[in-house]
C-alpha positions as CSV (number, residue, x, y, z in Angstrom):
1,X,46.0,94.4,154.1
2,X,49.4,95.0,153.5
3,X,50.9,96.6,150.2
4,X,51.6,93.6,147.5
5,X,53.1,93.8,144.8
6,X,51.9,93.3,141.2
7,X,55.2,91.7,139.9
8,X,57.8,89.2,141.3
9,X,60.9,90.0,142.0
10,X,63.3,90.6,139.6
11,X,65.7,87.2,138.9
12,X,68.5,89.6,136.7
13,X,69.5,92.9,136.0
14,X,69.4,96.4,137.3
15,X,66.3,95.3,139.7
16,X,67.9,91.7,140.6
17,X,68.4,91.6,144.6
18,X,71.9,92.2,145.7
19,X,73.8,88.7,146.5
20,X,74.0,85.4,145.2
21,X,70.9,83.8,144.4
22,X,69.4,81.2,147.0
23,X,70.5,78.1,145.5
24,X,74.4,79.2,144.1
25,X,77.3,78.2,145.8
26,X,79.1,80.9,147.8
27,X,82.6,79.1,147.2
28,X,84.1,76.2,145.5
29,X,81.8,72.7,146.6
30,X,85.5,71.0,146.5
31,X,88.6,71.1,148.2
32,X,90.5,70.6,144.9
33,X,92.7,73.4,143.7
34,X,95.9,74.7,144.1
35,X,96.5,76.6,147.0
36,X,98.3,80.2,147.0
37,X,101.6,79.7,148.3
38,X,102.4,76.7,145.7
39,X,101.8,79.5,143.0
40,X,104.6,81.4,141.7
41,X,102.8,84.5,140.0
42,X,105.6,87.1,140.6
43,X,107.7,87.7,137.5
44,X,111.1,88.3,140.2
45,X,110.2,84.5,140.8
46,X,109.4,83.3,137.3
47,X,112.5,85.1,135.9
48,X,114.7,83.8,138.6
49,X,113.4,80.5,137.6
50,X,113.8,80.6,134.4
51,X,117.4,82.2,134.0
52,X,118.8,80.2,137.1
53,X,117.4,76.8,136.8
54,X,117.6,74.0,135.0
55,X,115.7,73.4,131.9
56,X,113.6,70.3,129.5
57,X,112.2,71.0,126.2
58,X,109.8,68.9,124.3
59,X,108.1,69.6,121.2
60,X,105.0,71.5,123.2
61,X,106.6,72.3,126.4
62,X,109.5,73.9,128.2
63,X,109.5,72.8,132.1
64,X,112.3,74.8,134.3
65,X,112.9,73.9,137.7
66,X,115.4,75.6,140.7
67,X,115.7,74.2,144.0
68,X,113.2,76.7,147.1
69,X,113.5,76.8,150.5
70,X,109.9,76.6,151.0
71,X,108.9,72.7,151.6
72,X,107.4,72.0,149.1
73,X,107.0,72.2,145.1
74,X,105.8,75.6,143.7
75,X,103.8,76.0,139.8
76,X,104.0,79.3,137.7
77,X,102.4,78.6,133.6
78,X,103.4,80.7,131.3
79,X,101.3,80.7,127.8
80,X,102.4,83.2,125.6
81,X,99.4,84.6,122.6
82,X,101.7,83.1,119.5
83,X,98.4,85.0,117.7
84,X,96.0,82.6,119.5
85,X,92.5,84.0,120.8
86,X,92.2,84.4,124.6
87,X,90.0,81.6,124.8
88,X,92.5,79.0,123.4
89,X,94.9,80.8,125.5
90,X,93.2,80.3,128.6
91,X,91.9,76.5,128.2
92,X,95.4,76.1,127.8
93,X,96.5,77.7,130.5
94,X,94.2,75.7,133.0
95,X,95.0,72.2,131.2
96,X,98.7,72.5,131.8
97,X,97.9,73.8,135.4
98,X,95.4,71.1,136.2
99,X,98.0,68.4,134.5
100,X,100.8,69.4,136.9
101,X,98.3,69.9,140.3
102,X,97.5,66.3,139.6
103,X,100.1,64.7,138.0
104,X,103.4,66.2,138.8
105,X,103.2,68.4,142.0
106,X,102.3,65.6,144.2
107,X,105.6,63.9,143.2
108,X,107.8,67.0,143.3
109,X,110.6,67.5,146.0
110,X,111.0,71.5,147.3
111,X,111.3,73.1,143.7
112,X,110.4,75.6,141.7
113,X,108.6,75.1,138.3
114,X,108.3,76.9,135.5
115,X,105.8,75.7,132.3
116,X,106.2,77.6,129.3
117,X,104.2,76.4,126.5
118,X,105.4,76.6,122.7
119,X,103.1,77.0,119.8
120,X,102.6,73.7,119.1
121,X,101.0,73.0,122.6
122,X,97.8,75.2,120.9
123,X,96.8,72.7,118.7
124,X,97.9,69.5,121.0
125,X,95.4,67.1,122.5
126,X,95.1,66.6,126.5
127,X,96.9,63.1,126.7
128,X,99.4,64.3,124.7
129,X,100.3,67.8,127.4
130,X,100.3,65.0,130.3
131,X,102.6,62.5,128.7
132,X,105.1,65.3,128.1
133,X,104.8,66.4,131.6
134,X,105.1,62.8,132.6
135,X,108.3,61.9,130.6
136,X,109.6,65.2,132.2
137,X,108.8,63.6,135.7
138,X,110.5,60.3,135.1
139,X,113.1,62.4,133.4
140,X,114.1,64.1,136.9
141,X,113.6,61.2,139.3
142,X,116.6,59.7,137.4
């Protein structure tokens, strides 16, 4: 007979098996998302954005926007702390990213667009962040 051991396997820490576990998924299970070239994440780009292009302000947001050459509509977010925990920070970050992936990219000509929240977007509710991006939509197809 073979050597056995006493104890299972370990399931975490220092004695966990290297890899994901059996049943985890290895990547995302949907196609959703937003791919890497409709990002802008270098500040050049942001800043070019920003000082160059046209801008909306609502009480939460400010949405700038400058014509690309690429083909198709590019997102940066910008959420500054405004003394806010990183938490709230981030959920805020991934609302207003989601809200425009959904709502306003697919409608978007070749342009690139800049969200920068104000403190008041913190304490705002989810309808409220996609009804000012909406109005901001309607806004430019005029």
């Amino acid at each position: 007979m073979g050597a056995r051991r006493a104890e299972p396997e370990a399931q975490e820490g220092p004695q966990a098996p290297f890899g994901a576990h059996a049943n985890q998924a290895r990547r995302a299970l949907t196609s959703e998302g937003l791919p890497r070239a409709w990002r802008l994440a270098r500040a050049s780009d942001l800043r070019a954005v920003v000082q160059q292009g046209h801008r909306s302000r609502t009480s939460r947001l400010d949405v700038y926007w400058l014509a690309n050459t690429t083909g198709h509509p590019r997102l940066g977010v910008v959420v500054p702390r405004y003394r806010q925990t990183a938490v709230q920070r981030n959920q805020l970050q991934r609302r207003l990213r989601e809200a425009s992936r959904r709502l306003v990219l697919p409608r978007l000509p070749a342009v690139d667009m800049v969200i920068r929240a104000r403190p008041s977007a913190y304490s705002s509710a989810w309808l409220e962040l996609q009804g000012d991006l909406a109005r901001w939509l309607n806004d430019l197809s005029r």
